[in-house]
C-alpha positions, 0 to 999 in steps of 0.5 A: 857334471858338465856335458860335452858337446863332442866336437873340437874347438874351432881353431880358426874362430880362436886364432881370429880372437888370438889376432884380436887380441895382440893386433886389434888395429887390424880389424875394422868392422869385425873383418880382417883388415890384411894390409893393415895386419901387414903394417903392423908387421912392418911389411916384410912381405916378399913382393916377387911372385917367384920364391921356395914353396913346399907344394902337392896336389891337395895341400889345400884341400888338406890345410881346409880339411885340418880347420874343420871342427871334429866329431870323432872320439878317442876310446881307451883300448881294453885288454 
């Protein structure tokens, strides 16, 4: 039987090896390269500063917060 180790996969290393994967001419020295990744994408990025955003006090804190790998265990209720 395998043992498991009790935390959550780490999304933001398999979503690194996902952009890999699709876009590896984006990546030099193992880092992201963002204007590259931007080319690629064929620049559709919106230069002004000024445009619709959704935002509250702690949404990044609550996006960081997601990342993290969990420890916690879901346990069947009994009857």
């Amino acid at each position: 039987m395998e043992k498991l180790e009790g935390t959550t996969l780490n999304i933001v290393n398999e979503n690194i090896e996902q952009l890999k994967k699709i876009f590896p001419e984006a990546f030099t020295e193992g880092n992201i390269d963002f204007d590259a990744l931007k080319e690629s994408l064929g620049e559709f990025v919106d230069g002004k500063k000024e445009r619709y955003s959704f935002n509250w006090h702690g949404k990044s804190d609550a996006k960081r917060l997601a990342q993290l790998p969990s420890t916690g265990t879901l346990r069947p209720k009994s009857r």
